[in-house]
C-alpha positions as CSV (number, residue, x, y, z in Angstrom):
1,X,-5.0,31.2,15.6
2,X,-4.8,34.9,14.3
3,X,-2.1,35.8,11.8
4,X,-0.5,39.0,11.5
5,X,1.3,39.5,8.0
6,X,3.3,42.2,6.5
7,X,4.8,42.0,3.5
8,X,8.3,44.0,3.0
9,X,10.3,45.1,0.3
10,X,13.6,43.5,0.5
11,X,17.7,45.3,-0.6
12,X,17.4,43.3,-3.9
13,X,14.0,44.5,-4.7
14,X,12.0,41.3,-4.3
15,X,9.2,41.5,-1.6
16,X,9.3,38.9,1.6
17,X,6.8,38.8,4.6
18,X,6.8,38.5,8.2
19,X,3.9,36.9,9.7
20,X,3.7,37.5,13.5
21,X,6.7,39.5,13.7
22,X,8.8,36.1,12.1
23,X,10.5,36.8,9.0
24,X,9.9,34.5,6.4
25,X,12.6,35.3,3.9
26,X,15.6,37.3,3.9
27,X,15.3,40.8,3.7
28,X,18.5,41.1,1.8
29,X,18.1,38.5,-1.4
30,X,15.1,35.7,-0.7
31,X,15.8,33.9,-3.9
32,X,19.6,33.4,-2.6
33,X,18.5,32.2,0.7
34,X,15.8,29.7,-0.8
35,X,18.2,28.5,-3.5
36,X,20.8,27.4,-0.4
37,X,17.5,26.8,1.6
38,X,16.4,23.7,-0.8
39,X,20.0,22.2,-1.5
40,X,20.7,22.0,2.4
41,X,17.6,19.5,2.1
42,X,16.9,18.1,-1.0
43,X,17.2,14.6,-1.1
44,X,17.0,12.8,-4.8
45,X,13.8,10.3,-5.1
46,X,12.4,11.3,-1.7
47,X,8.9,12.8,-1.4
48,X,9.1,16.3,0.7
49,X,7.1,17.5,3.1
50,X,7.2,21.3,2.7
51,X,5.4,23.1,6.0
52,X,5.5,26.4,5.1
53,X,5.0,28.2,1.8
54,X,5.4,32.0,2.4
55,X,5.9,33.2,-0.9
56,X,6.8,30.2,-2.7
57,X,10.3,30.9,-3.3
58,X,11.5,27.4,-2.1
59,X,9.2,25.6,-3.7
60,X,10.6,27.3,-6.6
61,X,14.4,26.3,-5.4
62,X,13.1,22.8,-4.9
63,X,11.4,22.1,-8.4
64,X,14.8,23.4,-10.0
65,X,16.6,20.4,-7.8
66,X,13.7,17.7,-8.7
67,X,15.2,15.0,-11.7
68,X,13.2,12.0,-10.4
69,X,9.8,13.1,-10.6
70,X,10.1,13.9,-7.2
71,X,6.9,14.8,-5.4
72,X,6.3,17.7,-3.5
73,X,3.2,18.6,-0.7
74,X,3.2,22.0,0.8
75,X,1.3,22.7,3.5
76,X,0.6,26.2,5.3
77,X,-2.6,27.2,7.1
78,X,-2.0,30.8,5.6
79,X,-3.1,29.4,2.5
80,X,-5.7,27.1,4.2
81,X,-7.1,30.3,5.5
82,X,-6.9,32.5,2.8
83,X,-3.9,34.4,4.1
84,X,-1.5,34.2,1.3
85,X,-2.0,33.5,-2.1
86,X,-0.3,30.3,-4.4
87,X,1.3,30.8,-7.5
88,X,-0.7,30.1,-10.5
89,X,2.5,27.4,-11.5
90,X,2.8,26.0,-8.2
91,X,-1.1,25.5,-8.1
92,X,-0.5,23.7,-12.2
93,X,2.4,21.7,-11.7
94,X,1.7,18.4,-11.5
95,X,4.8,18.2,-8.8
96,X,3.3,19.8,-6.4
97,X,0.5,18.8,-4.1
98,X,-0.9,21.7,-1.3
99,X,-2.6,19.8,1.5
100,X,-5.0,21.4,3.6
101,X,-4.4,21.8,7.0
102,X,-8.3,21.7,8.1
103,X,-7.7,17.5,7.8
104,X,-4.4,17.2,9.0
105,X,-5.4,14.0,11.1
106,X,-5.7,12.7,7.3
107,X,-1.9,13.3,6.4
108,X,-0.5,9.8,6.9
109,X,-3.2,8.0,5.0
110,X,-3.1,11.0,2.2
111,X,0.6,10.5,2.0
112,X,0.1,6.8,1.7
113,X,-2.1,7.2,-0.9
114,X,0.5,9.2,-3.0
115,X,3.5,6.9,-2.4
116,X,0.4,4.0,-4.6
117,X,0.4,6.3,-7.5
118,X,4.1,8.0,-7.6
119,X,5.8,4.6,-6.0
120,X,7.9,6.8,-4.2
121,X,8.2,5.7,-0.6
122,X,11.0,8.1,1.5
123,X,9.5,11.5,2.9
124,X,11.1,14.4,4.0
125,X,9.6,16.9,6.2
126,X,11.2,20.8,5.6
127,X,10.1,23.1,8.2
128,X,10.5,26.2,6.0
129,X,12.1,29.3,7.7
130,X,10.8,29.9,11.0
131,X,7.4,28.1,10.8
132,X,8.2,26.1,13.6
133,X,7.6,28.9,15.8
134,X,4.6,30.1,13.9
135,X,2.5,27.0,13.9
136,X,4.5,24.5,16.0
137,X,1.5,22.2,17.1
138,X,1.1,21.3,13.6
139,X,4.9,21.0,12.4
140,X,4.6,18.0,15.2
141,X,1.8,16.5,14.2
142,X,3.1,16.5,10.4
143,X,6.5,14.6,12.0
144,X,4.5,12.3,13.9
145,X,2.5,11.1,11.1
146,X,5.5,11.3,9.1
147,X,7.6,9.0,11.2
148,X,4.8,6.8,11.6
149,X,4.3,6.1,7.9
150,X,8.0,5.9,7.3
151,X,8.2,3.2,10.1
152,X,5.4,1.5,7.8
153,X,7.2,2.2,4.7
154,X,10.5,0.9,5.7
155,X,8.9,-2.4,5.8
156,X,7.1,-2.3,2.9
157,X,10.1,-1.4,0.9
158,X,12.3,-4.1,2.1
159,X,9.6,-6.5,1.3
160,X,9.3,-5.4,-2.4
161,X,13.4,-5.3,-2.6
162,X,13.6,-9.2,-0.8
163,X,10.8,-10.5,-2.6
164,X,10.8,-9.1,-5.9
165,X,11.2,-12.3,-7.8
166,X,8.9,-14.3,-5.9
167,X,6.0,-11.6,-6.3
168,X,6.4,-11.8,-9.8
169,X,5.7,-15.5,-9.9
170,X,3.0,-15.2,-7.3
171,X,1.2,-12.7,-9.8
172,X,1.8,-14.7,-13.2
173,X,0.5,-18.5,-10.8
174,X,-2.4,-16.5,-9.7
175,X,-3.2,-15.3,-13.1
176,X,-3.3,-19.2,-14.1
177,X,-5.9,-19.6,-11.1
178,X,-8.1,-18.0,-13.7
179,X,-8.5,-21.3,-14.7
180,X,-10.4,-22.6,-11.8
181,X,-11.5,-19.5,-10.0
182,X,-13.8,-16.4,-9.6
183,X,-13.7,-13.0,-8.9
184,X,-15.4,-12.2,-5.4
185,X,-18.3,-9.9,-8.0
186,X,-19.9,-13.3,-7.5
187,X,-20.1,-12.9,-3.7
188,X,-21.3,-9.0,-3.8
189,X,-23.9,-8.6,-1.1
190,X,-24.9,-12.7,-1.2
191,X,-24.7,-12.5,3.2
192,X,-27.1,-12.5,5.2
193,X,-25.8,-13.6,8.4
194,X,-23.9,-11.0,10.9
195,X,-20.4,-10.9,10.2
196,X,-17.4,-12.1,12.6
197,X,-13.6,-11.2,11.1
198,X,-11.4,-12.8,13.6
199,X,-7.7,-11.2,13.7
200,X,-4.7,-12.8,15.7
201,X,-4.7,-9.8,18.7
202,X,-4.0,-11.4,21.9
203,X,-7.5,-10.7,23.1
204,X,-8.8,-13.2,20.4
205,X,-8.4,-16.1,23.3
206,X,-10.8,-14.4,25.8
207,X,-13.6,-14.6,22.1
208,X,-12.8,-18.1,21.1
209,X,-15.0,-20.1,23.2
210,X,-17.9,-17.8,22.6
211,X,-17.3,-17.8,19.1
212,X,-17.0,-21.8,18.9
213,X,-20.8,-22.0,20.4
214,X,-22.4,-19.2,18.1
215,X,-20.1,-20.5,15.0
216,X,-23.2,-22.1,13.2
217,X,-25.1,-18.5,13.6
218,X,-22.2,-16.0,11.9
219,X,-20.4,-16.1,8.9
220,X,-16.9,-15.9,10.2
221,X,-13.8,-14.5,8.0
222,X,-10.2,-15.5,9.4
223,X,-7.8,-12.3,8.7
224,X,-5.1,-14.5,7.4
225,X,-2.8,-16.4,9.8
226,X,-5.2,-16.2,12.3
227,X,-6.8,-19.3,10.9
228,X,-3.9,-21.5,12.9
229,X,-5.5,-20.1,16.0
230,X,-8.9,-20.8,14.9
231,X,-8.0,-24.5,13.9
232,X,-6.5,-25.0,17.4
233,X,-9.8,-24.5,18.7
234,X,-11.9,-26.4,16.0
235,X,-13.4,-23.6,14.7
236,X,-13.5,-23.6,10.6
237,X,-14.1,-19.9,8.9
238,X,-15.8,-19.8,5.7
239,X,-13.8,-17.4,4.7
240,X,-9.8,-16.8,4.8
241,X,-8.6,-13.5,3.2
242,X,-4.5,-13.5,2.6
243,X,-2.4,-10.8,0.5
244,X,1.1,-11.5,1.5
245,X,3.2,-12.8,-1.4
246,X,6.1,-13.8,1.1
247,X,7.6,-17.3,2.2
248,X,6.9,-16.3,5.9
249,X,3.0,-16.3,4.8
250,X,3.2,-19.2,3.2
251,X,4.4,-21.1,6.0
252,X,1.2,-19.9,8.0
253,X,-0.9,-21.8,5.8
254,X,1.4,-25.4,5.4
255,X,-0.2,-28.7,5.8
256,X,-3.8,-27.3,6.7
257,X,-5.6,-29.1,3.5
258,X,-9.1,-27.1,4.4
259,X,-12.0,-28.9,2.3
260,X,-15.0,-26.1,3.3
261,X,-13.0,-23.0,4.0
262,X,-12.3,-20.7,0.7
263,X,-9.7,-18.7,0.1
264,X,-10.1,-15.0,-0.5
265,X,-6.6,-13.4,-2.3
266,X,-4.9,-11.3,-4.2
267,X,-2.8,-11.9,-7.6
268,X,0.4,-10.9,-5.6
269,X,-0.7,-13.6,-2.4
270,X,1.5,-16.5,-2.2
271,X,0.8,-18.6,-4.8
272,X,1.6,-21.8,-3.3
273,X,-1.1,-21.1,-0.6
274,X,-3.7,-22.0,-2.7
275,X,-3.5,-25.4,-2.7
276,X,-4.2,-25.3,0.7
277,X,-7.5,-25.3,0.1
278,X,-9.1,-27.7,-2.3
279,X,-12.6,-25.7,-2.2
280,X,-13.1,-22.4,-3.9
281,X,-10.6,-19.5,-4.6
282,X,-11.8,-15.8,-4.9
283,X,-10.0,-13.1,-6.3
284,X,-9.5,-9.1,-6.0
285,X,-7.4,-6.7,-7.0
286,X,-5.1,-4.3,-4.6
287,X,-4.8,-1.2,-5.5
288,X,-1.2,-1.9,-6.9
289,X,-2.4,-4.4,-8.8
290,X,-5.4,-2.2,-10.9
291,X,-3.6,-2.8,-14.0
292,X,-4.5,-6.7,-14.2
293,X,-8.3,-5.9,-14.8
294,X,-7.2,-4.5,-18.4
295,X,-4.8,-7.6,-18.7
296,X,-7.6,-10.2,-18.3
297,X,-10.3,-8.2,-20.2
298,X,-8.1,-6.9,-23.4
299,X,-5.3,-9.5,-24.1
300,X,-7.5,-13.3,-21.8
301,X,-11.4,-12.2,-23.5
302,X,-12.8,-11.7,-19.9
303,X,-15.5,-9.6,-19.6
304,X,-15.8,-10.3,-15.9
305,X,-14.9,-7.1,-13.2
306,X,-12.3,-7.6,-10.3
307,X,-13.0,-5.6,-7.9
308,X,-10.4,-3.2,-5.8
309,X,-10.7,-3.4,-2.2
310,X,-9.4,-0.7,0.1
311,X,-7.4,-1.5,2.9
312,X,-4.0,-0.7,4.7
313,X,-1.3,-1.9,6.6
314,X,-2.7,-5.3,7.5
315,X,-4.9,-8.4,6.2
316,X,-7.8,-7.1,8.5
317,X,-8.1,-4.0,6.5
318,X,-8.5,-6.1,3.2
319,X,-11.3,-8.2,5.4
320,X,-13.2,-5.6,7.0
321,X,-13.8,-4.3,3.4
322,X,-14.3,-7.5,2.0
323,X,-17.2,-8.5,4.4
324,X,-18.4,-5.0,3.7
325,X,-18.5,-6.3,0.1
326,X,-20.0,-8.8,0.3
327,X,-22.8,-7.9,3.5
328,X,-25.0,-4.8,4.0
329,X,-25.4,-6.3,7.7
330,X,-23.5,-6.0,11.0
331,X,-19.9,-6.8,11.1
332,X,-17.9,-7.3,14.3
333,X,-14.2,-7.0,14.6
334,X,-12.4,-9.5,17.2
335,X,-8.9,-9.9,18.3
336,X,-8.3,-6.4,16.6
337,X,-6.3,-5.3,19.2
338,X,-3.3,-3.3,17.4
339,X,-1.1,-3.4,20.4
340,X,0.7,-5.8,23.4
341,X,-2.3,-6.7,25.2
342,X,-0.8,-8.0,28.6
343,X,2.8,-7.6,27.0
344,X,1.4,-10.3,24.2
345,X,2.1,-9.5,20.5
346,X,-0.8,-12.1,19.4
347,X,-3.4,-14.7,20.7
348,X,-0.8,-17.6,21.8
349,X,-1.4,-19.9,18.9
350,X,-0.6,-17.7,16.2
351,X,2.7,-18.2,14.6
352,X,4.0,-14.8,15.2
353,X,3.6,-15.3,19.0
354,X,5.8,-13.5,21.4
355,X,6.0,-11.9,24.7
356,X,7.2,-7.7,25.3
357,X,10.2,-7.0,27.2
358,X,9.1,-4.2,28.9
359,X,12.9,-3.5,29.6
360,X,13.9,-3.2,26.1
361,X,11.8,-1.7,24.7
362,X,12.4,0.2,21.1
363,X,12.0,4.0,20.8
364,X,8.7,3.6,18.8
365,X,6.7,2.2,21.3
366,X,4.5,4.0,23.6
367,X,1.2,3.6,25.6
368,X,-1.7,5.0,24.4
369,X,-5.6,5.3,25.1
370,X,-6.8,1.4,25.4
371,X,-10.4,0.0,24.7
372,X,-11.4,0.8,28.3
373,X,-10.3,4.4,28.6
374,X,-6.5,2.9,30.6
375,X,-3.4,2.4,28.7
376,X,-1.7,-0.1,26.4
377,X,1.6,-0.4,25.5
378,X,1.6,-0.3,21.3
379,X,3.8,0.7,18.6
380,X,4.1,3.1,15.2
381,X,3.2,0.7,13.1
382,X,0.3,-0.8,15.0
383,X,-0.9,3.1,14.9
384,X,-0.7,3.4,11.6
385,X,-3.1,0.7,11.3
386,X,-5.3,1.8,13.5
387,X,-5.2,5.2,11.8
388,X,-5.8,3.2,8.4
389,X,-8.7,1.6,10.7
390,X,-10.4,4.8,11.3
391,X,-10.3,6.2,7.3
392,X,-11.4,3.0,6.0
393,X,-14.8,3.2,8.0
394,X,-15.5,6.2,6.9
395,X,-15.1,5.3,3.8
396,X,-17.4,2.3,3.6
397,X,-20.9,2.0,3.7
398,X,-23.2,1.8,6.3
399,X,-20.1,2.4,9.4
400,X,-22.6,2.1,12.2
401,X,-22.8,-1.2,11.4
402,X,-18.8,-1.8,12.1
403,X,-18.6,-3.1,15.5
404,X,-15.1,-3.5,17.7
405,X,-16.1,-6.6,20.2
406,X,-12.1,-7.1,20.3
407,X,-12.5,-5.9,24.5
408,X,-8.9,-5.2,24.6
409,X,-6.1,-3.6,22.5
410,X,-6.1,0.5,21.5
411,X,-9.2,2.3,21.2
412,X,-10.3,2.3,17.7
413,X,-12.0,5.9,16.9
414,X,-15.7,6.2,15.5
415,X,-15.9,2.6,16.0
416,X,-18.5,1.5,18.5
417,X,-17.3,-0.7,20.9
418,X,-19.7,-3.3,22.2
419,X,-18.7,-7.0,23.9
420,X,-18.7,-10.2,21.5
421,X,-21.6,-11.3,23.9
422,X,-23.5,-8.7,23.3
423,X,-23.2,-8.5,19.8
424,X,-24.1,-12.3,18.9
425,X,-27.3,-11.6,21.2
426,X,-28.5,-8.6,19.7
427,X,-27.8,-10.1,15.7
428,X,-27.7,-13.6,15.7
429,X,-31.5,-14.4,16.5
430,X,-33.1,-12.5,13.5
431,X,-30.1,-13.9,10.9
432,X,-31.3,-17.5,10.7
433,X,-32.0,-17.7,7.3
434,X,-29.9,-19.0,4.9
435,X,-27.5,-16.8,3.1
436,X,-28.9,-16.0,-1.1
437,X,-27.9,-17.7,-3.8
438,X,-24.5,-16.9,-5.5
439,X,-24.0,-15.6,-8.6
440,X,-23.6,-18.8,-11.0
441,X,-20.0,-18.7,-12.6
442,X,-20.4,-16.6,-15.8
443,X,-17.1,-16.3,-17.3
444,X,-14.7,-18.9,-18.2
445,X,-11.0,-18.0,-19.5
446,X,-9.9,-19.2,-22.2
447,X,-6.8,-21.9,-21.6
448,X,-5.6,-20.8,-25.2
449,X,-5.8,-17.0,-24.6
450,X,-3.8,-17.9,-21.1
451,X,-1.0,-20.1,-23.6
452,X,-0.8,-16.9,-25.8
453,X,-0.6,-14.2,-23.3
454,X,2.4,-16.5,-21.6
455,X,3.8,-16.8,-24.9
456,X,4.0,-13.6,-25.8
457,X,5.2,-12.5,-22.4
458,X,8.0,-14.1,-22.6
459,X,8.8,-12.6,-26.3
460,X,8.5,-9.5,-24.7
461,X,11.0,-10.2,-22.3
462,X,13.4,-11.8,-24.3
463,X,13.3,-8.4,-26.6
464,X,13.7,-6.8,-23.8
465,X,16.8,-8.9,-22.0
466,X,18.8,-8.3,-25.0
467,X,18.5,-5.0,-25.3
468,X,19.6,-4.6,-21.3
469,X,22.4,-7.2,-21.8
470,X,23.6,-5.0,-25.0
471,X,23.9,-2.0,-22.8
472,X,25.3,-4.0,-20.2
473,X,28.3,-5.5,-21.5
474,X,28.6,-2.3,-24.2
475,X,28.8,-4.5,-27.0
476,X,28.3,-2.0,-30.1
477,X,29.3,-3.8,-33.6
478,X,29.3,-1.1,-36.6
479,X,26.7,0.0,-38.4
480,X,24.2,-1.0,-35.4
481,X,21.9,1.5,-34.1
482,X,23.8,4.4,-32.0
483,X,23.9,4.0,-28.1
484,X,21.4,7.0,-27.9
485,X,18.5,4.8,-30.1
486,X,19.3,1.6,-28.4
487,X,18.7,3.6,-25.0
488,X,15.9,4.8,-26.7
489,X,14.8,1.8,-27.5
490,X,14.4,-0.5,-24.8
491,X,12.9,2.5,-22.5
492,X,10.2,2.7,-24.8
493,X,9.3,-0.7,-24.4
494,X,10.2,-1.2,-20.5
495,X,7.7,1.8,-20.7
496,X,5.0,-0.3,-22.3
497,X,5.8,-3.0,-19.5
498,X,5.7,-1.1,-16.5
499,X,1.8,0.1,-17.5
500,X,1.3,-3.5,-17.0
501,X,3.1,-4.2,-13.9
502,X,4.1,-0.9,-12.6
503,X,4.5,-2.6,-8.9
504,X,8.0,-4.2,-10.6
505,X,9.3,-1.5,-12.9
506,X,9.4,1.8,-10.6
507,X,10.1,5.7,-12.1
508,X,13.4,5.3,-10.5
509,X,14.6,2.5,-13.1
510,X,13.5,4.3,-16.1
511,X,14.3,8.0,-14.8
512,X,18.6,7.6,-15.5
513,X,17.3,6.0,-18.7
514,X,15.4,9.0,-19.6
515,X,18.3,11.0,-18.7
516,X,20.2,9.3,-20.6
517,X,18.2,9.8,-23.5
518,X,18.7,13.9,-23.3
519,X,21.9,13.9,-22.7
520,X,22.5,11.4,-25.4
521,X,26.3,12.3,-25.3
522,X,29.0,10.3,-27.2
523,X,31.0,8.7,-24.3
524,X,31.1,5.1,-23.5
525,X,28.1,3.6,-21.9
526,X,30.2,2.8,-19.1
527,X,30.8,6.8,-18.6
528,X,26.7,7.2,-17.6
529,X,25.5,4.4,-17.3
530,X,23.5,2.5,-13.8
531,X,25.2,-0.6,-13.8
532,X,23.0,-1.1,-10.1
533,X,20.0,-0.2,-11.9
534,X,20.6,-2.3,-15.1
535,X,21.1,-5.2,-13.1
536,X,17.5,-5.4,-11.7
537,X,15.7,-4.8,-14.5
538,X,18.1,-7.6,-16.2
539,X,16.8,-10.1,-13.0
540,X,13.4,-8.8,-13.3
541,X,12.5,-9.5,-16.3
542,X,14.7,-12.7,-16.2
543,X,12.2,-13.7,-13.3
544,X,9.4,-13.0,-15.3
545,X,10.5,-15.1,-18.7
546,X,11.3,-17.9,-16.3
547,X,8.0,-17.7,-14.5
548,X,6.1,-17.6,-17.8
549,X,8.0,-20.3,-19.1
550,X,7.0,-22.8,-16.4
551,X,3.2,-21.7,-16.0
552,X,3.7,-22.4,-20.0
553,X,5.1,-25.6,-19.4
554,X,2.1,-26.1,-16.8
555,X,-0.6,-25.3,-18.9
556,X,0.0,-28.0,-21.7
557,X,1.1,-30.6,-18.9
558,X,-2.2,-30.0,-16.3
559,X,-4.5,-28.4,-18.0
């Protein structure tokens, strides 16, 4: 598209711009207009979407609003094209992200990448003055995306908010599975075999069958709760890969005792899963959880690596990259359908089974393109996945490789589609030998170092409880330190924490603290201070004491 832009002298003095006869800023007083312009939609702890820079006056406006480490990504194909130039601060500040508009099918796995680092998971998009008539295609796009994530996100932070306590005690169990297990370094390219990852799509049932006569010729990797469906059938995986740290999870996996099958997981997977399987455990690190490798290597003598898969909105994600780990060879995806496959949400012996009213149904479903070129009813979040899908393969190695034999759900892009038949035929036959030799275990933690680190944990905590209670109850005794040092204090060490487990202690519980901290005004703690906030950290670090204080207790009893 061509853009025509003037730039004008404004009544105050101060220039603004029209770009295809749309005026970008007032002609009267700009930096008025933007100052009202970013208060109408600034929105505290939110990450905003700016489309539109012009001249950078309301990016301006909005960095004088931001008092939560806000985030802010600007995006304009003026500046993508050279059109308009950024403002040496805007392109320093460390608040401000500009997105270029020549990969703007990228945006929702971008933006999902900055709500890892900044933990900040509520978006805003700000159409800035009269871009939406200058570049409406992509003002939609950037909703759609952005309502498509935040569909995503909603989830995701209602799970961390519910299950706070039990993720803590699912990372700290795990941690103790040092004990007995590896990290999947062991398993790096030790496949030979083609690769079958089996996901619970209701066009799994139409594979299983198929799959049940080739199982002896594939190495086959059940995308969690999919297993159930699998076992119906008789068919044992080698592998299982689970990440979920919730209840619900853990009820996928009760009373299945697998001897042969091994369990791929995370530190933050349900920790009572494990003993589900009475074979070998393999661990990995999300992307969240990064932080543990310097735990185990500095403070539990391990020199061992684990590794950080990428993945996405779904268990397959973490198992695509896995077998991609651990395989240079073909991979096929089945049962990947990411949508309501004959108004099914998955194969009918999954758990999460259940059939689509197509009568009721909510606003964020649609049809889309379908494996075969027709239609398929779907939803946002199953779209986000398949957008997270279509990143992650071009991400990994060797994509050609990647096949989608699911024969039924939404069309995957740059995936090429070929029938499970077809697949098994064309791979199988030259895969007969065995798989190589694994790594021999080369590390062993020390069940010492694992009694000290518990110990000292809970210290830690205990410091830190008292410190929280102090403020809490705004119990000041003379000649104790003034509020503003105590404050001072104990958000210098929940600082120190929170570069351990940063999943837990979010910018958002330290941020009022900081505040606090400049402020540092002589009122009554009960004048300024979160009680809201105080109480989580108080029953977050009261989970983790507790936790560390059984797996303590477990250690010298078990071990």
């Amino acid at each position: 598209m061509c853009y025509e832009i003037k730039k004008i002298e404004t009544k105050y003095g101060i220039p603004s711009v029209i770009v295809n006869e749309y005026l970008l800023h007032s002609k009267y007083n700009p930096l008025s207009e933007a100052e009202k312009f970013a208060r109408k939609n600034y929105v505290p702890k939110a990450t905003h979407v700016l489309v539109g820079y012009g001249l950078g006056y309301i990016v301006d406006s909005l960095l004088n609003l931001f008092r939560h480490n806000e985030i802010l990504i600007v995006i304009d194909p003026l500046i993508s094209n050279g059109k308009i130039n950024v403002k040496t601060e805007h392109k320093m500040s460390k608040q401000v992200i500009f997105f270029d508009c020549k990969f703007i099918n990228d945006l929702g796995y971008f933006l999902r990448s900055v709500e890892q680092r900044k933990y900040q998971t509520e978006y805003i998009v700000i159409p800035s003055i009269n871009y939406k008539n200058i570049i409406p295609e992509i003002l939609l796009e950037v909703v759609r995306q952005v309502q498509q994530l935040q569909y995503r996100t909603i989830g995701d932070i209602a799970t961390v908010n519910k299950h706070t306590n039990i993720w803590i005690e699912n990372i700290l169990n795990n941690m103790l599975n040092l004990l007995r297990d590896q990290s999947i370094d062991c398993l790096k390219k030790s496949v030979s075999k083609p690769i079958v990852i089996a996901s619970g799509g209701p066009s799994l049932a139409k594979q299983l069958q198929l799959l049940k006569e080739t199982r002896e010729s594939v190495l086959l990797i059940a995308a969690g709760s999919t297993i159930n469906s699998l076992l119906k059938q008789n068919i044992y995986p080698d592998y299982v890969v689970s990440i979920d740290g919730t209840e619900i999870n853990r009820e996928h996996y009760s009373q299945l005792k697998l001897a042969k099958t091994k369990l791929v997981y995370c530190f933050t997977n349900h920790h009572e899963i494990r003993n589900e399987f009475s074979g070998s455990g393999y661990l990995f690190l999300l992307e969240s959880e990064k932080q543990l490798n310097r735990i185990i290597k500095n403070e539990l003598n391990m020199s061992v690596e684990f590794p950080i898969l990428k993945g996405g909105g779904t268990v397959a994600h973490f198992s695509l990259s896995f077998a991609r780990y651990i395989s240079d060879g073909p991979i096929a995806l089945i049962g990947q359908d990411l949508a309501f496959t004959n108004n099914k949400s998955h194969e009918e012996n999954n758990k999460g089974y259940k059939e689509i009213n197509l009568e009721k149904l909510p606003e964020n479903y649609s049809f889309v393109e379908d494996y075969y070129g027709g239609k398929v009813l779907t939803n946002s979040l199953f779209l986000g996945m398949k957008q997270d899908f279509e990143k992650l393969v071009e991400l990994l190695p060797n994509p050609k490789s990647i096949y989608n034999c699911t024969e039924g759900g939404v069309l995957i892009s740059d995936m090429c589609n070929i029938p499970f038949k077809t697949y098994l035929e064309k791979f199988s036959s030259n895969t007969l030998k065995e798989d190589l030799n694994l790594v021999e275990k080369s590390y062993k933690v020390s069940k010492d170092l694992l009694n000290i680190y518990f110990t000292n944990l809970i210290n830690q905590c205990e410091t830190i409880l008292e410190d929280l209670v102090l403020l809490q109850t705004n119990r000041f005794e003379e000649n104790t330190n003034p509020q503003g040092q105590l404050i001072r204090s104990v958000t210098d060490k929940i600082s120190s924490f929170k570069s351990k487990y940063p999943f837990f202690i979010t910018e958002d519980k330290l941020s009022f603290l900081k505040a606090r901290i400049e402020v540092e005004r002589s009122e009554s703690v009960t004048d300024s201070f979160n009680f809201d906030i105080n109480k989580e950290l108080i029953i977050i670090f009261e989970t983790f004491k507790d936790a560390a204080g059984k797996i303590v207790n477990k250690i010298q009893l078990e071990f």
